[in-house]
Jmol script that loads the backbone (N, CA, C; Angstrom):
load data "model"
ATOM      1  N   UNK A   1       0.848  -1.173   0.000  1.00  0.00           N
ATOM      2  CA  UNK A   1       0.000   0.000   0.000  1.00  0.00           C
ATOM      3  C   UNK A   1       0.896   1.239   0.000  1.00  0.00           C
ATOM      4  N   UNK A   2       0.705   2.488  -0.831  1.00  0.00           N
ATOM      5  CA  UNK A   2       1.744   3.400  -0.687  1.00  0.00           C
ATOM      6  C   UNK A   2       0.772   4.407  -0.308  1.00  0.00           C
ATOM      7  N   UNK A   3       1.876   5.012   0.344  1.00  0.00           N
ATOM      8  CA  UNK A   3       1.244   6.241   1.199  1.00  0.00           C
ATOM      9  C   UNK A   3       1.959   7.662   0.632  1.00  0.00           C
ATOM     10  N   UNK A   4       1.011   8.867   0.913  1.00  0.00           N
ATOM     11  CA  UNK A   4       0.804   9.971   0.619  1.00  0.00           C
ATOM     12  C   UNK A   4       1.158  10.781   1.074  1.00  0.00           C
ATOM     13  N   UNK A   5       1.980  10.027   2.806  1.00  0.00           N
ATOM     14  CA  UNK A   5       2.275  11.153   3.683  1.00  0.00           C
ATOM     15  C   UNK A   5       3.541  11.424   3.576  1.00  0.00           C
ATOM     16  N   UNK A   6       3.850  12.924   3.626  1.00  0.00           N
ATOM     17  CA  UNK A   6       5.240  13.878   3.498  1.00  0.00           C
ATOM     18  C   UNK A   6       6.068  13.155   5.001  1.00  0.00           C
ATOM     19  N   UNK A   7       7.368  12.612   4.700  1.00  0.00           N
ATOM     20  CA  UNK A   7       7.851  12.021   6.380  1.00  0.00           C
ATOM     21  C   UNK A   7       8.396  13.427   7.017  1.00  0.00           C
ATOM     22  N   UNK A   8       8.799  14.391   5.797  1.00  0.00           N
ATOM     23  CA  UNK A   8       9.376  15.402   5.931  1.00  0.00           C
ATOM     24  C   UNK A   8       8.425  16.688   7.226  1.00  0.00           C
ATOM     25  N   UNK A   9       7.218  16.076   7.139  1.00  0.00           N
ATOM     26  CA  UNK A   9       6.267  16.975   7.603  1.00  0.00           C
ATOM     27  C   UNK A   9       5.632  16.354   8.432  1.00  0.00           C
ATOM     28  N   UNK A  10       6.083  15.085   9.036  1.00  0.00           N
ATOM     29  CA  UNK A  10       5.948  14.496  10.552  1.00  0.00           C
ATOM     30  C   UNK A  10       3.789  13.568  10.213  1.00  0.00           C
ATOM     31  N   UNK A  11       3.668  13.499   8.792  1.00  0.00           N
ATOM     32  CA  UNK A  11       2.333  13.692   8.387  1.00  0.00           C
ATOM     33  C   UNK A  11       2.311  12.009   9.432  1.00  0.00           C
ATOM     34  N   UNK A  12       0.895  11.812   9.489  1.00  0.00           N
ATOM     35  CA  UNK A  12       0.749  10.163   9.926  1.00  0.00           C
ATOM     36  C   UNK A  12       1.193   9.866  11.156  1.00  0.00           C
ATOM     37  N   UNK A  13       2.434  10.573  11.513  1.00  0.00           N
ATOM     38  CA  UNK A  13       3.126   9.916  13.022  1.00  0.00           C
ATOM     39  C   UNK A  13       2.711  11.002  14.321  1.00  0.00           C
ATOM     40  N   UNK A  14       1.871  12.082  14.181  1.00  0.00           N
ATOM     41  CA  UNK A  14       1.081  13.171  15.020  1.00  0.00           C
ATOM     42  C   UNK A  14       2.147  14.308  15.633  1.00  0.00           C
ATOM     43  N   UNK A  15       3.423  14.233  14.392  1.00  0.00           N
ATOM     44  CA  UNK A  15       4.261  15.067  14.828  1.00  0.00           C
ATOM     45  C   UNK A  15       4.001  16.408  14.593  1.00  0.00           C
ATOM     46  N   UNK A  16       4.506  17.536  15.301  1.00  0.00           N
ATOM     47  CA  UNK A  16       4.629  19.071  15.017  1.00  0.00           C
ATOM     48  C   UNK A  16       5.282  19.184  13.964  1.00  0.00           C
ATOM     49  N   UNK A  17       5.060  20.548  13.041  1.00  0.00           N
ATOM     50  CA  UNK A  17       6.263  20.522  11.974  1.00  0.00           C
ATOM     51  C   UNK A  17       6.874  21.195  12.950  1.00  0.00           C
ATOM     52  N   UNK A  18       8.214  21.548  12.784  1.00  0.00           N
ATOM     53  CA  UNK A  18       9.771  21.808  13.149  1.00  0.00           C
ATOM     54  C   UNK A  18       9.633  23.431  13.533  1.00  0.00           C
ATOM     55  N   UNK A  19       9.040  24.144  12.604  1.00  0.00           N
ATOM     56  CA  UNK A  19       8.846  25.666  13.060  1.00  0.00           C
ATOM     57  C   UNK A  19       7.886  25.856  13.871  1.00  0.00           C
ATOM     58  N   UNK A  20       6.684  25.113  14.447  1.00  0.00           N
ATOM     59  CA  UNK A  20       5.351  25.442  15.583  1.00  0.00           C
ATOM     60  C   UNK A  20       6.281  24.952  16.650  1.00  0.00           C
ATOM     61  N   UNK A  21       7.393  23.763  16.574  1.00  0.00           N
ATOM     62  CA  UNK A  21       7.730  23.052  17.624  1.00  0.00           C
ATOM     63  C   UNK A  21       8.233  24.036  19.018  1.00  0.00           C
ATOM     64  N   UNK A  22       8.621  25.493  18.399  1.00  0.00           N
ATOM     65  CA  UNK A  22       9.674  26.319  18.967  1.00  0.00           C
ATOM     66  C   UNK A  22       8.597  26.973  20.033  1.00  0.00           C
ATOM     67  N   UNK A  23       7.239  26.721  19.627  1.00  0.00           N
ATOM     68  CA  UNK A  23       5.590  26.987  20.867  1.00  0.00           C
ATOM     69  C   UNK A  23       5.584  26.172  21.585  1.00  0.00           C
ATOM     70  N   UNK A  24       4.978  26.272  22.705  1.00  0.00           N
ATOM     71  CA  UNK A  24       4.383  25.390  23.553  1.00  0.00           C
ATOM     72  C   UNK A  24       2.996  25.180  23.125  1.00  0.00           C
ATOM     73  N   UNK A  25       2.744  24.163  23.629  1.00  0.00           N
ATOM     74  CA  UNK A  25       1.209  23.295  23.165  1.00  0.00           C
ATOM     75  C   UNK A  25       0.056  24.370  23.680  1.00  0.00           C
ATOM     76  N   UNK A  26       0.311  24.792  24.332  1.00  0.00           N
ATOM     77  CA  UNK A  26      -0.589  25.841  24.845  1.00  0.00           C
ATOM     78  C   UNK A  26      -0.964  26.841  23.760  1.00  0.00           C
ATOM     79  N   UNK A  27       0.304  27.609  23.581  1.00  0.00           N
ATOM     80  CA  UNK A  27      -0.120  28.701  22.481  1.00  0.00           C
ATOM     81  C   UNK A  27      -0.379  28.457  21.309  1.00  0.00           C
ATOM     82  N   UNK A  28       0.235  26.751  20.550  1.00  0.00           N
ATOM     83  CA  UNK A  28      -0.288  26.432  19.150  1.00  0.00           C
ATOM     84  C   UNK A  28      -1.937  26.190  19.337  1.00  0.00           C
ATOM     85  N   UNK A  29      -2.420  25.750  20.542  1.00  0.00           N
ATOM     86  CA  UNK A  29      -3.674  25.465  20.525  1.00  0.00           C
ATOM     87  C   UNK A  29      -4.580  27.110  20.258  1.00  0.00           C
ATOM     88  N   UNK A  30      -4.076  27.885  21.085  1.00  0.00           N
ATOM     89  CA  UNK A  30      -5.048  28.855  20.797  1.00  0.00           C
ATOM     90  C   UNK A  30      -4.608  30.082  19.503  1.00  0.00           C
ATOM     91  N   UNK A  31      -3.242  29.603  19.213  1.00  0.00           N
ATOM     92  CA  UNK A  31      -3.068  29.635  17.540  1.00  0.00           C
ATOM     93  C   UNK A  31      -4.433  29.492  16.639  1.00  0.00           C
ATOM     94  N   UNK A  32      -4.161  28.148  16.817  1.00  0.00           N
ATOM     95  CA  UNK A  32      -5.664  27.915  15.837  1.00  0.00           C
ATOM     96  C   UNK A  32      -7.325  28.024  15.894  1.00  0.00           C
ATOM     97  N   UNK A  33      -7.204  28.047  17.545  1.00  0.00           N
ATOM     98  CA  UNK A  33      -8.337  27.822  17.717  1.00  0.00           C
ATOM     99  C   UNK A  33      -8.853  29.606  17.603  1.00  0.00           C
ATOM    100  N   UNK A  34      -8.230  30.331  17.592  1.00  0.00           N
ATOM    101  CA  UNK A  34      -9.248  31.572  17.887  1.00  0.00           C
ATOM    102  C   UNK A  34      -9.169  32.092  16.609  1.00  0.00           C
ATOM    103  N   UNK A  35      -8.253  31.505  15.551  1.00  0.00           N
ATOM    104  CA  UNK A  35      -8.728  32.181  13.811  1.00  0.00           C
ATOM    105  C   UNK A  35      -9.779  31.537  13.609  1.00  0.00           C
ATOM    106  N   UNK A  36      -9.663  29.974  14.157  1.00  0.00           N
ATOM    107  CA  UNK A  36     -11.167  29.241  13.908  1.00  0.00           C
ATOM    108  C   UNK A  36     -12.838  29.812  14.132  1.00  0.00           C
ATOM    109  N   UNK A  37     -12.368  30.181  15.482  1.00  0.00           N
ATOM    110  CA  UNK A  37     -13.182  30.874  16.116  1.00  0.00           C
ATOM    111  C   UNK A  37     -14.025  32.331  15.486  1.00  0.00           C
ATOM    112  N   UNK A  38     -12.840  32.903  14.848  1.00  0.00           N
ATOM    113  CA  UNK A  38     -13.530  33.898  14.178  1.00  0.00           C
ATOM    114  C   UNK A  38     -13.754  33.848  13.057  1.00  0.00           C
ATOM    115  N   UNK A  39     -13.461  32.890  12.394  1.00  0.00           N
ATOM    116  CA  UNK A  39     -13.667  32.399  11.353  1.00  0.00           C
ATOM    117  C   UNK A  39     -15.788  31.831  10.875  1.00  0.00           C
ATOM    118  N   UNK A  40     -15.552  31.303  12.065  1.00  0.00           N
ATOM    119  CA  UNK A  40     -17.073  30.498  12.214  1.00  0.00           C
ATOM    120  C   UNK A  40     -18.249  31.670  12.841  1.00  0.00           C
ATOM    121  N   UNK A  41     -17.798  32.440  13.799  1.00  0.00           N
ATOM    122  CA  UNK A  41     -18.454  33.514  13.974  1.00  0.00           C
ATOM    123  C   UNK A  41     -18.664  34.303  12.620  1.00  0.00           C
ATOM    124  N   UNK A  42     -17.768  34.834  11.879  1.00  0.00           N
ATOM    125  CA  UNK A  42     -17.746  35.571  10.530  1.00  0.00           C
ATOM    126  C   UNK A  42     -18.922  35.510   9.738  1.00  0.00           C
ATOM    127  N   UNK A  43     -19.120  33.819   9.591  1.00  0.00           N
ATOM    128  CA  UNK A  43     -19.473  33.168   8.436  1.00  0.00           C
ATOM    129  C   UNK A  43     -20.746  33.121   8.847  1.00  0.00           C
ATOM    130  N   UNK A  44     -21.226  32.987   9.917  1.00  0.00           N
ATOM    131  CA  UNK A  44     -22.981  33.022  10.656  1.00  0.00           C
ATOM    132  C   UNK A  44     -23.138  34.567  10.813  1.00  0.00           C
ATOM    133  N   UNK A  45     -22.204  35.393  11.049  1.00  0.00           N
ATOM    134  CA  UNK A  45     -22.809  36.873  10.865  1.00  0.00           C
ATOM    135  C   UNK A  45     -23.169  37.256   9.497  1.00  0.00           C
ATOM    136  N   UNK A  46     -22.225  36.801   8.537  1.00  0.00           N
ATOM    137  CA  UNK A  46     -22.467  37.094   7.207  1.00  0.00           C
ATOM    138  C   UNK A  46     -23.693  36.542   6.872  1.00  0.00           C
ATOM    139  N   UNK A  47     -24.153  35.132   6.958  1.00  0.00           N
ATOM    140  CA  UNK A  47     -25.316  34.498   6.823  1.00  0.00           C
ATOM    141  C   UNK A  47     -26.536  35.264   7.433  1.00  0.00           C
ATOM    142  N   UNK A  48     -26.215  35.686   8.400  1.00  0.00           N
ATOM    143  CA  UNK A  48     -27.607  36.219   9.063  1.00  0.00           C
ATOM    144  C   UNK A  48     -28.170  37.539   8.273  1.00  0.00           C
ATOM    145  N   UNK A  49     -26.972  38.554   8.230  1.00  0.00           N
ATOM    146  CA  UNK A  49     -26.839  39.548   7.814  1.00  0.00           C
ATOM    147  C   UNK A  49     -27.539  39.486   6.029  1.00  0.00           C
ATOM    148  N   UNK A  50     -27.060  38.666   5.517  1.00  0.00           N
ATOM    149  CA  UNK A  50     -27.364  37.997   4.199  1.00  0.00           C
ATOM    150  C   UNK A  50     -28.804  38.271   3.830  1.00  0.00           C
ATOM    151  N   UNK A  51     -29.094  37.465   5.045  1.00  0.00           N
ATOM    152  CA  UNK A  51     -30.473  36.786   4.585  1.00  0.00           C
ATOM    153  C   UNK A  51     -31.494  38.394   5.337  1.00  0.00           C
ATOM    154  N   UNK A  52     -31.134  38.847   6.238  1.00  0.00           N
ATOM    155  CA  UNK A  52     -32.030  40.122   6.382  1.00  0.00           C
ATOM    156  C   UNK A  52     -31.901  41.540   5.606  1.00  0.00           C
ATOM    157  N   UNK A  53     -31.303  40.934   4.551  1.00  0.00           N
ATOM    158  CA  UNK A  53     -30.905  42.184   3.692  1.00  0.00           C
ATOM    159  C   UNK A  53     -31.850  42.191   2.641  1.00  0.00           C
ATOM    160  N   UNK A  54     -32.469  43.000   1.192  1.00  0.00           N
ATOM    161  CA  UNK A  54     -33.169  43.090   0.452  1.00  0.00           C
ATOM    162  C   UNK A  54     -32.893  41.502  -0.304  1.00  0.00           C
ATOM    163  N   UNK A  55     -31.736  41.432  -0.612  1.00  0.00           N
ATOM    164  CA  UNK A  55     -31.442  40.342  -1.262  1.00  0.00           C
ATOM    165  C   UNK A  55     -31.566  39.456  -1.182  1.00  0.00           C
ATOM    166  N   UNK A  56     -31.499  38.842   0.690  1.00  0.00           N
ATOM    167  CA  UNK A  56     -31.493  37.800   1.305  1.00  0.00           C
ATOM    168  C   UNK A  56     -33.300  37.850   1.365  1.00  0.00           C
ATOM    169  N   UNK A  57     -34.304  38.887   1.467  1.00  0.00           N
ATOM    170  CA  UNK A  57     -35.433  38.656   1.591  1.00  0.00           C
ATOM    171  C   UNK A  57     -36.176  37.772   0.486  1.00  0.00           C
ATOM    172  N   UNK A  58     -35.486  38.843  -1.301  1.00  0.00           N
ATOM    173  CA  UNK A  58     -35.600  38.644  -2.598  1.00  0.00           C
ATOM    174  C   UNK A  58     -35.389  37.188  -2.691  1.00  0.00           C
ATOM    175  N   UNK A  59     -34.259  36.384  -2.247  1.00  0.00           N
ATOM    176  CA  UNK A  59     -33.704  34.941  -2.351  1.00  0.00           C
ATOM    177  C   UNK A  59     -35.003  33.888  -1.607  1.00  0.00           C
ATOM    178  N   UNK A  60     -35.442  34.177  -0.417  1.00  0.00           N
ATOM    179  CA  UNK A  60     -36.115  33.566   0.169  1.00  0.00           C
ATOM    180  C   UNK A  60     -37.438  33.645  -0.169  1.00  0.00           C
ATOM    181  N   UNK A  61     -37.860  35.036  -0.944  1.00  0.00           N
ATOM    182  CA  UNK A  61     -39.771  35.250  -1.878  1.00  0.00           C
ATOM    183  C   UNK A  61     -39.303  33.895  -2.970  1.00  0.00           C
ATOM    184  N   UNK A  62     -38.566  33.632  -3.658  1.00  0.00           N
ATOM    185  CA  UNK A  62     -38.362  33.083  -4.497  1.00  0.00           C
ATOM    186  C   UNK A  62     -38.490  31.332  -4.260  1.00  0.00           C
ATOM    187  N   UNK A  63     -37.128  31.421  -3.370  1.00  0.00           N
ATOM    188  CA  UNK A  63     -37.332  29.989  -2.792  1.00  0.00           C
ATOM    189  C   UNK A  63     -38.661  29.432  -2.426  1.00  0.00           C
ATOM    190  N   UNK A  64     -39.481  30.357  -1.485  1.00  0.00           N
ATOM    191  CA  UNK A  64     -40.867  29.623  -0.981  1.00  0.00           C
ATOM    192  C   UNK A  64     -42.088  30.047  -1.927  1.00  0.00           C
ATOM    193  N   UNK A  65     -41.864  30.753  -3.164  1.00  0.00           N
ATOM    194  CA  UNK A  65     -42.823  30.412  -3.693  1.00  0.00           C
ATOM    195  C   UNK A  65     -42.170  31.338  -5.034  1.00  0.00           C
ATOM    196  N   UNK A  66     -42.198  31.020  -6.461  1.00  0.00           N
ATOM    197  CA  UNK A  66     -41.255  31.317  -7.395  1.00  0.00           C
ATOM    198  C   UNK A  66     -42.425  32.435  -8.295  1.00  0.00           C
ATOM    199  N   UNK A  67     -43.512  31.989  -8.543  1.00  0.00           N
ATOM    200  CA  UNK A  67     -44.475  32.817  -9.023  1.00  0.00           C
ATOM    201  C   UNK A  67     -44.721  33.865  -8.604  1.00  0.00           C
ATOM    202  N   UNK A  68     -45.422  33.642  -7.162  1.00  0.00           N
ATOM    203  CA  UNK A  68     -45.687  34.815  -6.621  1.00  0.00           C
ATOM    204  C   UNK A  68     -44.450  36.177  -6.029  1.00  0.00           C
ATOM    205  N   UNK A  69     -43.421  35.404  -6.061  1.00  0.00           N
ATOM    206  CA  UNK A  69     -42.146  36.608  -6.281  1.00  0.00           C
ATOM    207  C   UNK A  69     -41.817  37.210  -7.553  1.00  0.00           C
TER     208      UNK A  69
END
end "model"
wireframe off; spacefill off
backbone 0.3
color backbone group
């Protein structure tokens, strides 16, 4: 079976790459976790925002009924 994973990049064996290693586990965690974080917040404000806008109203006359929009 051949595999896909870079050894160079620690892929498969749950290693750090070589430049995060120089963090502690602490700060890589909230590294990622708080772009995540605003990331997912972003994307439900945009959605909400979306959909209460003329456009987002226009999208939804359509969806629930195509004629009468």
């Amino acid at each position: 079976m051949v595999s896909n994973v870079s050894p160079q990049l620690g892929g498969g064996s749950g290693l750090t790459l070589r430049a995060a290693a120089a963090y502690d586990r602490t700060a890589r965690l909230f590294a990622t976790y708080e772009p995540a974080l605003a990331v997912g917040v972003g994307a439900v404000a945009l959605g909400y925002l979306l959909l209460r806008r003329r456009l987002g109203l226009a999208l939804t006359a359509i969806r629930d009924h195509e004629a009468g929009a």
